[in-house]
PyMOL Python script that loads the backbone (N, CA, C, O; Angstrom):
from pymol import cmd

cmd.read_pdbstr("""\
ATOM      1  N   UNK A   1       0.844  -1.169   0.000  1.00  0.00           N
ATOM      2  CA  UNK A   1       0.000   0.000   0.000  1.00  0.00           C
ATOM      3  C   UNK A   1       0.900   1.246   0.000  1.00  0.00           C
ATOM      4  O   UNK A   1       1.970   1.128   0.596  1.00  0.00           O
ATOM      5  N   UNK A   2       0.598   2.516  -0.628  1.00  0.00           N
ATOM      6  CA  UNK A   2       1.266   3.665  -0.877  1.00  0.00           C
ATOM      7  C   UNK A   2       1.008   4.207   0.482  1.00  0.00           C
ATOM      8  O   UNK A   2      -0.098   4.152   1.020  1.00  0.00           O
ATOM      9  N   UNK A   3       2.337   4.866   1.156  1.00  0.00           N
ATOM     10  CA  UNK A   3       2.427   5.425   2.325  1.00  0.00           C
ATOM     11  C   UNK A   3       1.908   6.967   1.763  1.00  0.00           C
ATOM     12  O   UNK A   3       2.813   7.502   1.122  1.00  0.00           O
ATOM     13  N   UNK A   4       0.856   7.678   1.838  1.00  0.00           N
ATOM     14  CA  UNK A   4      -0.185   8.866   1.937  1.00  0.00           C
ATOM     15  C   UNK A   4       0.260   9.307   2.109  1.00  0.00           C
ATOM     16  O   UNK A   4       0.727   9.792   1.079  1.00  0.00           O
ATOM     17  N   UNK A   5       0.863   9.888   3.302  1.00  0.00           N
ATOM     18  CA  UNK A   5       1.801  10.550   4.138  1.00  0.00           C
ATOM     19  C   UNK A   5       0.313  11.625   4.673  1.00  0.00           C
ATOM     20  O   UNK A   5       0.118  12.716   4.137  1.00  0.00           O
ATOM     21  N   UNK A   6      -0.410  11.192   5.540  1.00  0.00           N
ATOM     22  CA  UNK A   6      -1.440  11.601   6.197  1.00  0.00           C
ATOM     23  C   UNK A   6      -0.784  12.752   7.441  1.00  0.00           C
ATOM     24  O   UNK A   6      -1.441  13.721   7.822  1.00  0.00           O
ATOM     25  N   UNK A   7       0.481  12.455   7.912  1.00  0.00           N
ATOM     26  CA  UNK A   7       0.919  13.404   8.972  1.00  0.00           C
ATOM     27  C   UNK A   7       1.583  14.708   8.736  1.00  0.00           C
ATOM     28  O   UNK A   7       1.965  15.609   9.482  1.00  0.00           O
ATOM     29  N   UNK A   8       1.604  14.398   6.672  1.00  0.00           N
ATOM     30  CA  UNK A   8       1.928  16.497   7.044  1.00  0.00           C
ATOM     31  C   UNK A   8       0.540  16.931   6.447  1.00  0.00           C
ATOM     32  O   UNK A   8      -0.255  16.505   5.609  1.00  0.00           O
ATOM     33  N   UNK A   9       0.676  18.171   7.450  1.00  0.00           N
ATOM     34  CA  UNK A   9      -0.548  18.901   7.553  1.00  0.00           C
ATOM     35  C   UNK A   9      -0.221  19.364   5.784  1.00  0.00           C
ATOM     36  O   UNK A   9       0.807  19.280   5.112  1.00  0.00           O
ATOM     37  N   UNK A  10      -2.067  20.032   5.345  1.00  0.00           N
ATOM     38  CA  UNK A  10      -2.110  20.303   4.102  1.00  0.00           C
ATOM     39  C   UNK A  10      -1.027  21.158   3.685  1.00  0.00           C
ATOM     40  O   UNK A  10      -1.059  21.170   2.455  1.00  0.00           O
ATOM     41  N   UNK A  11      -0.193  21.795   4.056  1.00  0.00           N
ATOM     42  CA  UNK A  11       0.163  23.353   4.128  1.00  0.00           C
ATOM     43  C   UNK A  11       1.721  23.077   3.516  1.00  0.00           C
ATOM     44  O   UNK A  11       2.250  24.036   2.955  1.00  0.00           O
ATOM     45  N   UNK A  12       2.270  22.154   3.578  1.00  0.00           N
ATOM     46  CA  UNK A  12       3.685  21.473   3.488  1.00  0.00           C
ATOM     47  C   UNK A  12       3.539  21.404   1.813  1.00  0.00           C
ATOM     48  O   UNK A  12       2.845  20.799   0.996  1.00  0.00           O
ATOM     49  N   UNK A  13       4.395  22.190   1.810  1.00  0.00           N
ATOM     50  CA  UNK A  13       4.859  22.336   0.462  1.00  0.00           C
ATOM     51  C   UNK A  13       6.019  20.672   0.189  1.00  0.00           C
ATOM     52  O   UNK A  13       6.731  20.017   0.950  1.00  0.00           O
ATOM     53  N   UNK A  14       5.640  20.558  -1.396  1.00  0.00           N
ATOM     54  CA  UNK A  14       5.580  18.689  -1.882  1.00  0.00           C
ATOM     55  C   UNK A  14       6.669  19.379  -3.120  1.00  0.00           C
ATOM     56  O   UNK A  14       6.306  20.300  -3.851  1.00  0.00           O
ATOM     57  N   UNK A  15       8.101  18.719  -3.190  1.00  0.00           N
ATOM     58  CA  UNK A  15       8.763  18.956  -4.147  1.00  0.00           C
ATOM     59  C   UNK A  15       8.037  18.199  -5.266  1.00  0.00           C
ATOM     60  O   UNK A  15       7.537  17.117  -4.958  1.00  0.00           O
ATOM     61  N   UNK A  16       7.909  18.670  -6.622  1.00  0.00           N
ATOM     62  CA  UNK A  16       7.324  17.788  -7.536  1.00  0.00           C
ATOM     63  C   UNK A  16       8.157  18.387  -8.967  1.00  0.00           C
ATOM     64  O   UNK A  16       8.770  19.439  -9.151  1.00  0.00           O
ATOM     65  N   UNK A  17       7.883  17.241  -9.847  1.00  0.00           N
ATOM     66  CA  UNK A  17       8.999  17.952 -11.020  1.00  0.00           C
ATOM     67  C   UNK A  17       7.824  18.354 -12.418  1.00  0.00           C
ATOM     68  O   UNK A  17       6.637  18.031 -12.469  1.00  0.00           O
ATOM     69  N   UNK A  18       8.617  19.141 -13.453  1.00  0.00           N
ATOM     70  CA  UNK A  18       8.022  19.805 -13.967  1.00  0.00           C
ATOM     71  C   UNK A  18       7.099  19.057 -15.047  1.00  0.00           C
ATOM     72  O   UNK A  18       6.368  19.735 -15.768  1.00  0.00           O
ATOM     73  N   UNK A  19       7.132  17.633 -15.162  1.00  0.00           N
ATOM     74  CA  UNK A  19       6.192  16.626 -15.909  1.00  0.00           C
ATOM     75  C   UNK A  19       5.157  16.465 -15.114  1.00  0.00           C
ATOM     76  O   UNK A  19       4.015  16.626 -15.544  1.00  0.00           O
ATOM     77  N   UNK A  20       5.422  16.105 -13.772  1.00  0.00           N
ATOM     78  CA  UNK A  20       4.039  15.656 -12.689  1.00  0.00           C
ATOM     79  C   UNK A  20       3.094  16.480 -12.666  1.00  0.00           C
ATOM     80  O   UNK A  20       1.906  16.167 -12.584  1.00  0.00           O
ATOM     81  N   UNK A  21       3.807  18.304 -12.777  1.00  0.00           N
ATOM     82  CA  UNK A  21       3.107  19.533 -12.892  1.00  0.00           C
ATOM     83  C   UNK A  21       2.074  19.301 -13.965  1.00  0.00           C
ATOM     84  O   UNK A  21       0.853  19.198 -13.844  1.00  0.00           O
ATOM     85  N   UNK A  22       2.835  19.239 -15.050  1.00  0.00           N
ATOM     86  CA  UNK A  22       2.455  19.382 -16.443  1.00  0.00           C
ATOM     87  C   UNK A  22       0.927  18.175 -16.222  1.00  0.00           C
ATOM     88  O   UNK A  22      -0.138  18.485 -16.756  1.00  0.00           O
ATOM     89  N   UNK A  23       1.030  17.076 -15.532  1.00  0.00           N
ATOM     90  CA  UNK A  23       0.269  16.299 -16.226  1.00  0.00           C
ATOM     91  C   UNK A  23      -0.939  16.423 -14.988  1.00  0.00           C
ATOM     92  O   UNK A  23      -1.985  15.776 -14.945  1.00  0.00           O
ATOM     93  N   UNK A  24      -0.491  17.392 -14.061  1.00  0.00           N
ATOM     94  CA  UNK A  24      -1.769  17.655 -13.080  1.00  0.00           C
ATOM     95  C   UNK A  24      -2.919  18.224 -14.061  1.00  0.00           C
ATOM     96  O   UNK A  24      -4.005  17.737 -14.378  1.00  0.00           O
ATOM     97  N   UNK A  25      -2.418  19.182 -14.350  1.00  0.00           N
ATOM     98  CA  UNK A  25      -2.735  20.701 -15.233  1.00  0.00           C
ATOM     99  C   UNK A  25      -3.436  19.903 -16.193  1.00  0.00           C
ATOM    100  O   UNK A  25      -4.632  20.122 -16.386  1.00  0.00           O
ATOM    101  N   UNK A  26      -2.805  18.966 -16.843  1.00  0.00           N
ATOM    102  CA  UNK A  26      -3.532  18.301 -18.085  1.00  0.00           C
ATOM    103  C   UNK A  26      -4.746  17.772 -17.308  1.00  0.00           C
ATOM    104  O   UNK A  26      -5.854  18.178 -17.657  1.00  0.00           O
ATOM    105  N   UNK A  27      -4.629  16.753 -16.108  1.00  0.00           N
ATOM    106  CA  UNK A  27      -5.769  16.280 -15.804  1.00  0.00           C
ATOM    107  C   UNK A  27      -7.115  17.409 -15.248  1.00  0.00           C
ATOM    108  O   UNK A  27      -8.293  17.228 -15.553  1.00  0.00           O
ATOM    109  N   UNK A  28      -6.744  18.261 -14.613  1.00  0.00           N
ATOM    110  CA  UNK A  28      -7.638  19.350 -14.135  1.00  0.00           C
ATOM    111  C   UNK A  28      -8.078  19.869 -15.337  1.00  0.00           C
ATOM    112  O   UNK A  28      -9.259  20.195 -15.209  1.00  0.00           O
ATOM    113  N   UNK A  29      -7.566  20.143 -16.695  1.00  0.00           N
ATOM    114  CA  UNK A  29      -8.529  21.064 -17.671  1.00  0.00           C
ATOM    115  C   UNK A  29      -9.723  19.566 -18.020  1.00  0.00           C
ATOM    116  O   UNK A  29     -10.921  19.664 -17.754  1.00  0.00           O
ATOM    117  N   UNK A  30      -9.159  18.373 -18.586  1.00  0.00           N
ATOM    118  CA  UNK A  30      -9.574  17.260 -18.823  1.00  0.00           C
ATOM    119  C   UNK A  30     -10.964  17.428 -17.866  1.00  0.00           C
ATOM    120  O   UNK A  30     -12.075  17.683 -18.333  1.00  0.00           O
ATOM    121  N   UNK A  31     -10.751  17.287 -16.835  1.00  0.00           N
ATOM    122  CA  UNK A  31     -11.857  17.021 -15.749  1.00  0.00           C
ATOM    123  C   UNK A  31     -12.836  18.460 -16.032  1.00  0.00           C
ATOM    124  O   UNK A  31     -14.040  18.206 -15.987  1.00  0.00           O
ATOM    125  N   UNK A  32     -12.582  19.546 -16.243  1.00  0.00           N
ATOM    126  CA  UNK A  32     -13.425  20.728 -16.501  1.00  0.00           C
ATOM    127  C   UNK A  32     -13.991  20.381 -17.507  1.00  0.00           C
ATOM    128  O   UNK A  32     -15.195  20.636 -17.466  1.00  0.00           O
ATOM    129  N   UNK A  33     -13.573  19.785 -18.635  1.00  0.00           N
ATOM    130  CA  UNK A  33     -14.116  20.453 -19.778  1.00  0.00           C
ATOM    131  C   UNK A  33     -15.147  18.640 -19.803  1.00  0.00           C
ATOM    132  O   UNK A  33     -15.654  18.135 -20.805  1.00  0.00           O
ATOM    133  N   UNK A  34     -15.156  18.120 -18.515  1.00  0.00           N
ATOM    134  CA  UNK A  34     -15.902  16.967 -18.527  1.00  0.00           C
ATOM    135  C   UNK A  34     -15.396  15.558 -19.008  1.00  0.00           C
ATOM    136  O   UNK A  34     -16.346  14.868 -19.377  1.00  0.00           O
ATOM    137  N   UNK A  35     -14.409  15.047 -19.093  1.00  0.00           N
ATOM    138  CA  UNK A  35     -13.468  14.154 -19.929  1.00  0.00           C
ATOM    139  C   UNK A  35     -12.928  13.168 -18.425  1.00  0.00           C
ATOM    140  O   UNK A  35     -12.010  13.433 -17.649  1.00  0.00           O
ATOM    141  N   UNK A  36     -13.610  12.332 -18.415  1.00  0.00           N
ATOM    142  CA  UNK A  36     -12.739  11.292 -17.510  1.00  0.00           C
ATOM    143  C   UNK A  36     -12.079   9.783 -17.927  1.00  0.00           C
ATOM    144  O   UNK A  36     -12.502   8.988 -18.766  1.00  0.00           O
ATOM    145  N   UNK A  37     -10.957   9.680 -17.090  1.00  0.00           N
ATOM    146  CA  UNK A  37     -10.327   8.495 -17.138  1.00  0.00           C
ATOM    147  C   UNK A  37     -10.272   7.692 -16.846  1.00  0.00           C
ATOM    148  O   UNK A  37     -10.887   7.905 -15.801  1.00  0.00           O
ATOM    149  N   UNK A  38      -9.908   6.144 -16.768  1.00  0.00           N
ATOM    150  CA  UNK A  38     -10.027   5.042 -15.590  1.00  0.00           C
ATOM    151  C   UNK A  38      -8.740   5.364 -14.877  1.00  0.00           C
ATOM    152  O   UNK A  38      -7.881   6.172 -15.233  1.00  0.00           O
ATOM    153  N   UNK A  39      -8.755   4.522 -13.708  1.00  0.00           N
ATOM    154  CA  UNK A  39      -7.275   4.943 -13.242  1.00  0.00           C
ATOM    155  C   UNK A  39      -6.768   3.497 -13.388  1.00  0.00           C
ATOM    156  O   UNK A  39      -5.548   3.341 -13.435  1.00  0.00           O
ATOM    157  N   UNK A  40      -7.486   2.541 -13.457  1.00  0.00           N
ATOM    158  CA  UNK A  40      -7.070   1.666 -13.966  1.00  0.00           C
ATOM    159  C   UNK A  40      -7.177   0.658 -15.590  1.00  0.00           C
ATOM    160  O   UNK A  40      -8.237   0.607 -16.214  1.00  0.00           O
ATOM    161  N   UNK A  41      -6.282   0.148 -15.923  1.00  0.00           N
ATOM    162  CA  UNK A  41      -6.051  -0.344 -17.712  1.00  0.00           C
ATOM    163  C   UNK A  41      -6.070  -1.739 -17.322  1.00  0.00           C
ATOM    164  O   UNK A  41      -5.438  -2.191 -16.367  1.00  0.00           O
ATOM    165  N   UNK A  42      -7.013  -2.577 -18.300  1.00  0.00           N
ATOM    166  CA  UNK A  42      -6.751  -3.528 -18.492  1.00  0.00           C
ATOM    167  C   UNK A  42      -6.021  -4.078 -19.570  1.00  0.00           C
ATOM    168  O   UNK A  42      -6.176  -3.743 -20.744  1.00  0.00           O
ATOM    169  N   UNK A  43      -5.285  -4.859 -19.190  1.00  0.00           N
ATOM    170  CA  UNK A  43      -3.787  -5.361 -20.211  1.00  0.00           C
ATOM    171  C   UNK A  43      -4.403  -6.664 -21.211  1.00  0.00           C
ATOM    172  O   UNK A  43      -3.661  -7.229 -22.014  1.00  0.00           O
TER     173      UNK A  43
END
""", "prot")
cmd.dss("prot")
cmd.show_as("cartoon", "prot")
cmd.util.cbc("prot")
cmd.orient("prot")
């Protein structure tokens, strides 16, 4: 199971790199303009 990291408070700034950015951004317009994904693929 992925450790969450539930004990830092919201406020804690999260190093992240400039693809992870990129593909937030992609998913947030996606989700506005109504467009959803699975999060899971079957192989």
């Amino acid at each position: 199971m992925a450790d969450l990291k539930f004990h830092l408070p919201a406020t804690s700034e999260i190093d992240v790199g400039a693809e992870t950015l990129s593909a937030i951004e992609r998913g947030s317009k996606d989700a506005d303009a109504g467009e959803l994904y699975p999060l899971m693929f079957e192989s």
